[in-house]
N, CA, C and O of each residue as an XYZ file, in Angstrom:
568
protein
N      17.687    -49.856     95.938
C      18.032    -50.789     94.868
C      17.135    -52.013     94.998
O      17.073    -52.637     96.058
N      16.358    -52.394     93.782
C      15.861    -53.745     94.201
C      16.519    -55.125     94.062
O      16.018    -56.148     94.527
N      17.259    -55.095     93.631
C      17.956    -56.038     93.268
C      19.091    -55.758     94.201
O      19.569    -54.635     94.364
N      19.692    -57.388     95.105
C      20.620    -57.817     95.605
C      22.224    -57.768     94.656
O      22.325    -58.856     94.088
N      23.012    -57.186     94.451
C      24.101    -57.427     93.430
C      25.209    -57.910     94.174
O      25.399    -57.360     95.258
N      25.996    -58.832     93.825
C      27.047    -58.999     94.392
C      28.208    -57.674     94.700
O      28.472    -56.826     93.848
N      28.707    -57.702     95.838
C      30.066    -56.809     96.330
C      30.855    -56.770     95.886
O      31.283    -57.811     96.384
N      31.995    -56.319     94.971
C      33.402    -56.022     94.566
C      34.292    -55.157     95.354
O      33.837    -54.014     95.308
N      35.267    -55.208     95.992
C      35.565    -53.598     96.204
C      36.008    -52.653     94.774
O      36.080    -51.432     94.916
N      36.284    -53.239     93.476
C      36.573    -52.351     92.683
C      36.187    -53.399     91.410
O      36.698    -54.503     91.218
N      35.037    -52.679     90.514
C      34.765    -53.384     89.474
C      35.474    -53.670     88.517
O      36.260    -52.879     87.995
N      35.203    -55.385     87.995
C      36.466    -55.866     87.182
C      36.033    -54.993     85.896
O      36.982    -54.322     85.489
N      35.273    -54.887     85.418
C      35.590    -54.268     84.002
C      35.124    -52.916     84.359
O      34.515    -52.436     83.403
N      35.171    -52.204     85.260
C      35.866    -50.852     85.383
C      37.346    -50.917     85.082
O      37.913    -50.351     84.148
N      37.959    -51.786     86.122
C      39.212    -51.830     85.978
C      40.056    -52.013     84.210
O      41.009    -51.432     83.691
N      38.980    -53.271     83.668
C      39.350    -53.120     82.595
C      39.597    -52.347     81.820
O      40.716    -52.325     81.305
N      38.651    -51.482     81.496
C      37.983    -50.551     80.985
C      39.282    -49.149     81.565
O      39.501    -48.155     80.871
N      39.868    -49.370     82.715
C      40.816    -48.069     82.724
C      42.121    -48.605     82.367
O      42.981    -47.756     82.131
N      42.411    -49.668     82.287
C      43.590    -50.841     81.548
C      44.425    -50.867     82.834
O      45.643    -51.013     82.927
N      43.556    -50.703     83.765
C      44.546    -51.500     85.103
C      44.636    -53.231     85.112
O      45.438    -53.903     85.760
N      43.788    -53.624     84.385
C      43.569    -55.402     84.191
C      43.974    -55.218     83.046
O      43.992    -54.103     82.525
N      44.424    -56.452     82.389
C      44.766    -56.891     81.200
C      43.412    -57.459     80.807
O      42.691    -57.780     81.751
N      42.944    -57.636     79.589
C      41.439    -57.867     78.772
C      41.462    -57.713     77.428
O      42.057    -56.757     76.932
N      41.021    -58.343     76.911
C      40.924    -58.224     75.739
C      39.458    -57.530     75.480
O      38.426    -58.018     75.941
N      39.490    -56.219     74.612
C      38.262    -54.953     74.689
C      38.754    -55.197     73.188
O      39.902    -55.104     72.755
N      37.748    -55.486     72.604
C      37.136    -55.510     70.955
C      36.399    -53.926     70.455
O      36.436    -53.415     69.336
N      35.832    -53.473     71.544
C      35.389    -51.972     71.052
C      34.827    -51.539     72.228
O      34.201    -52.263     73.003
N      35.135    -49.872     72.429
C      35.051    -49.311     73.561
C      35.025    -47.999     72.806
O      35.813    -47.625     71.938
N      33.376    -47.021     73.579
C      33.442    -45.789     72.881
C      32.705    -44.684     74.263
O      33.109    -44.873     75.411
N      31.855    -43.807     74.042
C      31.313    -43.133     75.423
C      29.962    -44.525     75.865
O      29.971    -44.728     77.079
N      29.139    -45.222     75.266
C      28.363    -45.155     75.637
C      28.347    -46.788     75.978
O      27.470    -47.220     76.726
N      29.370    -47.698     75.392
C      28.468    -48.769     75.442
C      30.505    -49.851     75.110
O      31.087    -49.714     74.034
N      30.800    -50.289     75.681
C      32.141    -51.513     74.872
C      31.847    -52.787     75.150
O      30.994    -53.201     75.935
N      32.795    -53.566     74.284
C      32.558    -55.157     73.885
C      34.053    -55.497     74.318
O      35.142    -54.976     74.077
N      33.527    -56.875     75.252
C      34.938    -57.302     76.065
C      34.406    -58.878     75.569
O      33.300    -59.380     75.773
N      35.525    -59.439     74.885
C      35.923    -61.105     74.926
C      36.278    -61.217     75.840
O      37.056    -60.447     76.402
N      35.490    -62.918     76.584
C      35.577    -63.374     77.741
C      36.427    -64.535     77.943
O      36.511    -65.409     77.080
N      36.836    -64.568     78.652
C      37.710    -65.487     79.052
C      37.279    -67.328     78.820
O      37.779    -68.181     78.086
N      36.068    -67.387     79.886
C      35.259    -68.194     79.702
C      34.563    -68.170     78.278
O      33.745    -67.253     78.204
N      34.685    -69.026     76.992
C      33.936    -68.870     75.943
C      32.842    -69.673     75.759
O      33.134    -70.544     74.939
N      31.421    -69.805     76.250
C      30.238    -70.868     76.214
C      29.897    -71.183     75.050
O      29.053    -72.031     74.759
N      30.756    -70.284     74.041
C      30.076    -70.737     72.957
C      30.977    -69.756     71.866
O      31.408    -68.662     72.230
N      31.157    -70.188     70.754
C      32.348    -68.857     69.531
C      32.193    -67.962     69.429
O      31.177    -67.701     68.786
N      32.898    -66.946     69.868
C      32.338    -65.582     69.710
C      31.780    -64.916     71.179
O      31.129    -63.877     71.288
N      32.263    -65.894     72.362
C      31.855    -65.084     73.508
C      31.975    -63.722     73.938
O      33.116    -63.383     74.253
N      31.053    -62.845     74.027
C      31.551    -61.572     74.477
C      30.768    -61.241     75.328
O      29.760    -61.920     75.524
N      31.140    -59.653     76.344
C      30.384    -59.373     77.060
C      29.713    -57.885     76.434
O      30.650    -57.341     75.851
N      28.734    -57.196     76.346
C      28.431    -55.787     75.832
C      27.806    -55.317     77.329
O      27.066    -55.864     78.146
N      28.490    -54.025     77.256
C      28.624    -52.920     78.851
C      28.161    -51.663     78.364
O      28.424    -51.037     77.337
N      27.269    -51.393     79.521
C      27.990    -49.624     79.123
C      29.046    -49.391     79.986
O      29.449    -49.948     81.007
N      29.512    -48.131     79.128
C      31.120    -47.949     79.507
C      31.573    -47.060     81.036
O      32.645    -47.023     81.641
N      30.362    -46.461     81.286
C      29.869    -46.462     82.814
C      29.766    -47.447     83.206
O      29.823    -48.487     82.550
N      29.553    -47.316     84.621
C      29.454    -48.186     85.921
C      28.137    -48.182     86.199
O      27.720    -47.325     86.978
N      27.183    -49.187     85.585
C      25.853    -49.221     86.602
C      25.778    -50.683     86.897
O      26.455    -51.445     86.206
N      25.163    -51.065     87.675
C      24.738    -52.340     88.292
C      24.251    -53.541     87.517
O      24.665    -54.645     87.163
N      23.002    -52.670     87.410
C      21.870    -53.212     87.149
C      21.024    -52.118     85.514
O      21.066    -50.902     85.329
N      20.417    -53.125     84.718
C      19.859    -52.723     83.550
C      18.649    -51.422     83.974
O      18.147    -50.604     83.203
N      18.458    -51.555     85.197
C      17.258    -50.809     85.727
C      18.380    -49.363     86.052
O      17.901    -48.481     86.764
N      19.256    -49.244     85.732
C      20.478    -47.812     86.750
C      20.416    -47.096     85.114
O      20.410    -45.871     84.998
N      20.365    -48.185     83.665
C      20.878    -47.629     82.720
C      19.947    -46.278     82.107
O      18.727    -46.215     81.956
N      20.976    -45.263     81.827
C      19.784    -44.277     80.951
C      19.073    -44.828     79.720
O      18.976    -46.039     79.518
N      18.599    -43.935     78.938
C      17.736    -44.531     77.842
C      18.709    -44.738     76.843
O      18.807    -45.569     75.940
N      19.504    -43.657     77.263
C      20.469    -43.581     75.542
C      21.304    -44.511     75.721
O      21.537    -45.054     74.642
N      21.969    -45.041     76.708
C      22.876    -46.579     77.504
C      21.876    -47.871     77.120
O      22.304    -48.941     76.686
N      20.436    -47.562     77.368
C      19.733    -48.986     76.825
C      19.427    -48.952     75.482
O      18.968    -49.991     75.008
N      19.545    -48.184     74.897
C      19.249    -48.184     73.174
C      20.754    -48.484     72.514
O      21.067    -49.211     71.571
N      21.628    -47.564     73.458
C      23.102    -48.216     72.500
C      23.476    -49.425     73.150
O      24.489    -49.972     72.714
N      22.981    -49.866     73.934
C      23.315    -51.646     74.691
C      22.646    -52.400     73.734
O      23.210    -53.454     73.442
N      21.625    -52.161     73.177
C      20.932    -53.312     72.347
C      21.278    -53.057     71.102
O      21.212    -54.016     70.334
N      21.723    -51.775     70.560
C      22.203    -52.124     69.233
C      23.559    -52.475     68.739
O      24.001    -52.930     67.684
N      24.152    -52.035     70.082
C      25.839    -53.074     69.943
C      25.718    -54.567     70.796
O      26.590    -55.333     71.207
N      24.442    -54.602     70.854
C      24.625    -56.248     71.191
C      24.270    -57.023     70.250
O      24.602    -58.185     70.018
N      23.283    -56.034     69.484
C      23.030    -56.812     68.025
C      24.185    -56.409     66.839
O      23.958    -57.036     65.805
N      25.233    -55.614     66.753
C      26.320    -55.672     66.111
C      26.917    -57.162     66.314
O      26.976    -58.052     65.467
N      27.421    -57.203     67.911
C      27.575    -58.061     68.085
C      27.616    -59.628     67.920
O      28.478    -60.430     68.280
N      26.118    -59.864     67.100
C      25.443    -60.857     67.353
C      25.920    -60.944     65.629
O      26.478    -62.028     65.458
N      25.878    -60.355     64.685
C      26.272    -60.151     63.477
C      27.705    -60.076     63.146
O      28.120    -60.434     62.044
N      28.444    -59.635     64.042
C      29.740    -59.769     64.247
C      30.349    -61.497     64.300
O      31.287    -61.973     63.660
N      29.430    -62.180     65.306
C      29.716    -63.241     65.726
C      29.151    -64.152     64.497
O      30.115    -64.834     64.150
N      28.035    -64.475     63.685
C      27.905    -64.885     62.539
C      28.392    -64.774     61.488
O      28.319    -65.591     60.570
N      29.116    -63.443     61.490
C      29.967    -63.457     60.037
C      31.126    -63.709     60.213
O      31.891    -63.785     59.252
N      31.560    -63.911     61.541
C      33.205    -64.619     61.839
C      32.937    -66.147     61.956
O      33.841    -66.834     61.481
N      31.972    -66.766     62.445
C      31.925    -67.877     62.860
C      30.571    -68.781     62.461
O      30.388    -69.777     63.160
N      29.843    -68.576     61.649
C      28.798    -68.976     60.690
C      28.091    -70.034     62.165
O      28.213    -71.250     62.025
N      27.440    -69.548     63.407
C      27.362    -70.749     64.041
C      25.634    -71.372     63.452
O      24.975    -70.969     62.494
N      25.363    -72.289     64.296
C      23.911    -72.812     64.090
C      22.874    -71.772     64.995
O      21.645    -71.703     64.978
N      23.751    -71.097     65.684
C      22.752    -70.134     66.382
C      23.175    -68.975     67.481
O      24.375    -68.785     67.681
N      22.749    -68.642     67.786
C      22.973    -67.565     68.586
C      22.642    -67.222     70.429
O      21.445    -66.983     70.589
N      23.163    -67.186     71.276
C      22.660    -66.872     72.680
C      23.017    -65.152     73.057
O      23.871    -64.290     72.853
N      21.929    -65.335     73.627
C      22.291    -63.558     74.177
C      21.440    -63.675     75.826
O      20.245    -63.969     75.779
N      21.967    -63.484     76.972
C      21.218    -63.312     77.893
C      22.134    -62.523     78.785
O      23.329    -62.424     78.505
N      21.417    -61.750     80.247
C      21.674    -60.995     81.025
C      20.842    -61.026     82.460
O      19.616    -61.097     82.552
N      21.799    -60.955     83.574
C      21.407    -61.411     84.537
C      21.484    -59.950     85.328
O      22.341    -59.068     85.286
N      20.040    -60.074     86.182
C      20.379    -59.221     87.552
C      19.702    -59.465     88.772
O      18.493    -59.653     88.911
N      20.870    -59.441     89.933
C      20.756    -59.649     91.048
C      21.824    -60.915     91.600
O      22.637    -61.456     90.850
N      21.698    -61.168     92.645
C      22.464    -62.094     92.915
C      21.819    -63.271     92.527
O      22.301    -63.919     91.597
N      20.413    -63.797     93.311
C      19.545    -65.232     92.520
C      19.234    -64.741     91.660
O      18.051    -65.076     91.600
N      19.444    -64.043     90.740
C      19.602    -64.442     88.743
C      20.818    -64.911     88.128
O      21.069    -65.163     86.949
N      21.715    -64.994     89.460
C      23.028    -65.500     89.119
C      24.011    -64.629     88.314
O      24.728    -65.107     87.436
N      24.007    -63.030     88.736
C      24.896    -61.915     88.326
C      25.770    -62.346     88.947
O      25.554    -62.837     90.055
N      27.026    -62.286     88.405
C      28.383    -62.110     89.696
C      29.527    -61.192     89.525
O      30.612    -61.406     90.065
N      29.241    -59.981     88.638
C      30.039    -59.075     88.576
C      28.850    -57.737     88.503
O      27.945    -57.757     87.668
N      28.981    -56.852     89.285
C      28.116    -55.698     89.537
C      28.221    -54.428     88.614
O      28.000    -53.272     88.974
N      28.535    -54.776     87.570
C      28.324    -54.347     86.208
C      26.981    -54.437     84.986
O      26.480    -55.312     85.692
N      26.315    -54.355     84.207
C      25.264    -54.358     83.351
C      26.271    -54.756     82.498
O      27.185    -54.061     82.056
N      25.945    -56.426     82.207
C      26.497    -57.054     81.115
C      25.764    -58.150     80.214
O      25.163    -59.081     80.751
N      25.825    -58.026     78.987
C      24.963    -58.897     78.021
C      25.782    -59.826     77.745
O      26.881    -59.435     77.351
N      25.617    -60.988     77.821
C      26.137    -62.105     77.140
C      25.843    -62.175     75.785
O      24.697    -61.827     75.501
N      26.666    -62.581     74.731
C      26.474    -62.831     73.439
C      27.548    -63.410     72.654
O      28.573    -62.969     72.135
N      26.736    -65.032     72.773
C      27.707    -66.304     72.222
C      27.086    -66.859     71.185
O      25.862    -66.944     71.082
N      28.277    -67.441     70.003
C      27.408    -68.281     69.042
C      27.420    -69.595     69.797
O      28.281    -70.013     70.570
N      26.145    -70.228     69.365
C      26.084    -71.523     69.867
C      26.624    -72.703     69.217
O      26.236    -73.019     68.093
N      27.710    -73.543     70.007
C      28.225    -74.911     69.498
C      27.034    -75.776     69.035
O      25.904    -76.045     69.442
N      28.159    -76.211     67.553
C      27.623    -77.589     67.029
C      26.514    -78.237     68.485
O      26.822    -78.148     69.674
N      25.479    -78.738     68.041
C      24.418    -79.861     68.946
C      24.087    -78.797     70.173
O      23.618    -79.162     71.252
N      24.386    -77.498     69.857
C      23.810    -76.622     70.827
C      24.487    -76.187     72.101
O      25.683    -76.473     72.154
N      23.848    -75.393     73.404
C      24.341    -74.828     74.324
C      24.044    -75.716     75.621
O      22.899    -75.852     76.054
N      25.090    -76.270     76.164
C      25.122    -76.933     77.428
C      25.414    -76.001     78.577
O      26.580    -75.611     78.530
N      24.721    -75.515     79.606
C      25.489    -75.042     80.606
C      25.528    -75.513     81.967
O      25.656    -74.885     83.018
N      25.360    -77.040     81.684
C      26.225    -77.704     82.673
C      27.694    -78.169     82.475
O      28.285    -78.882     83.287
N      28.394    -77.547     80.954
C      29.672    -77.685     81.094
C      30.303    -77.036     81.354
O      30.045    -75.837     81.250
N      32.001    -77.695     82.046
C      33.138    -77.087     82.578
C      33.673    -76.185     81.305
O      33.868    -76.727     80.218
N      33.916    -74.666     81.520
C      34.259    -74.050     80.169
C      35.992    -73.633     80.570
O      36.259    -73.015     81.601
N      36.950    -74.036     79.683
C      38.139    -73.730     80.261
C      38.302    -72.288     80.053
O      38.087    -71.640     79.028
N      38.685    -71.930     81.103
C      39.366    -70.126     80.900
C      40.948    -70.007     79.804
O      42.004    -70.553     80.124
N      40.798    -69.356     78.792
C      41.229    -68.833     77.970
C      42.896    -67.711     78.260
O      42.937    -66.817     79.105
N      43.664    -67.954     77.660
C      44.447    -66.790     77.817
C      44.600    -65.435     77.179
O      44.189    -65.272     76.030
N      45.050    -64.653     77.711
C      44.614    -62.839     76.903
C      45.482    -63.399     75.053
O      45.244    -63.040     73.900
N      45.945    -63.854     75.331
C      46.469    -63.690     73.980
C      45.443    -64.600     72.986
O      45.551    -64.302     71.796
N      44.629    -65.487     73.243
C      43.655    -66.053     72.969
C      42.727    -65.763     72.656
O      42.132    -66.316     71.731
N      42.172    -64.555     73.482
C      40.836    -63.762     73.686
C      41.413    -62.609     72.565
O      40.685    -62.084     71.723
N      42.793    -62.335     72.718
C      43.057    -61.220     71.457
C      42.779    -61.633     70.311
O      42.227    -60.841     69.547
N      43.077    -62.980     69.861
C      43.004    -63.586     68.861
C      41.567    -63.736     68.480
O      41.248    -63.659     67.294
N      40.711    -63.939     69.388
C      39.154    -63.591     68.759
C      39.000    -62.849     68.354
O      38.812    -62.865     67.138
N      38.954    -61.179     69.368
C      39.252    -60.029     69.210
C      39.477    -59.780     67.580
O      38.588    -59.625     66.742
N      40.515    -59.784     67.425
C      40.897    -60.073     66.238
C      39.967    -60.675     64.980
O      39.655    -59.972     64.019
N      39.666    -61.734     65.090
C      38.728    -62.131     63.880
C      37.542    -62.036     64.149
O      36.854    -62.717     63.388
N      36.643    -61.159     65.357
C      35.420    -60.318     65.730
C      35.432    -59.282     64.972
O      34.440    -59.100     64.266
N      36.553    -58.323     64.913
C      36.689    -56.752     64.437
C      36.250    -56.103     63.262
O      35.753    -55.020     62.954
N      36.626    -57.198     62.693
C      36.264    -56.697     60.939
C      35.122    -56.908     60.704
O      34.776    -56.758     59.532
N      34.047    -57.355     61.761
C      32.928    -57.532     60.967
C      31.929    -56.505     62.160
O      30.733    -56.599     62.434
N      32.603    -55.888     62.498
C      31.922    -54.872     63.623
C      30.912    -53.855     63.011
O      30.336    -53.044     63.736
């Protein structure tokens, strides 16, 4: 492996993903699901996975990296037609110094707040019924 990934003994959005955690999952199919995050950096926070377990973007097959980028760009269209923002973030980390901290292949994809994206701010964690409620006005524009 070239990349350092952080340790879990049991991955959180595996777990999700088998509904041993509570989560709010916006869409989940063989190849690829969309989980609202707790932490929201911005309207419309979500995470896009494949629905396997790989690490790292380098573990994914071809057909896992072609349906990762086109449900991240659903996504990204999802999040503009619910929430009209000024813009859009999408990024993805791997390794430990890229600052991964769940050993999963996950895309970030947030609309960006009014005056833009700070990420030196404190983001409050959200409750499931909260994250459903995005969930919720994400769906219809899937």
């Amino acid at each position: 492996m070239p990349f350092d990934v952080p340790y879990q003994d049991r991955c959180p959005f595996c777990a999700f993903l088998a509904r041993e955690r509570p989560f709010a999952i916006l869409e989940e199919n063989t190849l690829t699901s969309i989980l609202v995050t707790f932490e929201q950096v911005g309207p419309g926070h979500v995470l896009v996975i494949p629905t396997q377990h790989r690490e790292t973007i380098l573990d994914l097959t071809d057909e896992e990296a072609h349906a990762v980028m086109e449900t991240t760009r659903r996504a990204v269209r999802a999040i503009v037609a619910a929430y009209d923002p000024p813009g859009v973030n999408v990024w993805q980390n791997n390794g430990v110094p890229a600052r991964q901290t769940v050993p999963h292949v996950h895309v970030h994809v947030a609309g960006a707040p009014p005056g833009g994206t700070s990420w030196d701010r404190e983001v409050p964690r959200l409750s499931l019924a909260e994250t459903e409620r995005i969930a919720a006005e994400l769906r219809p524009h899937l």
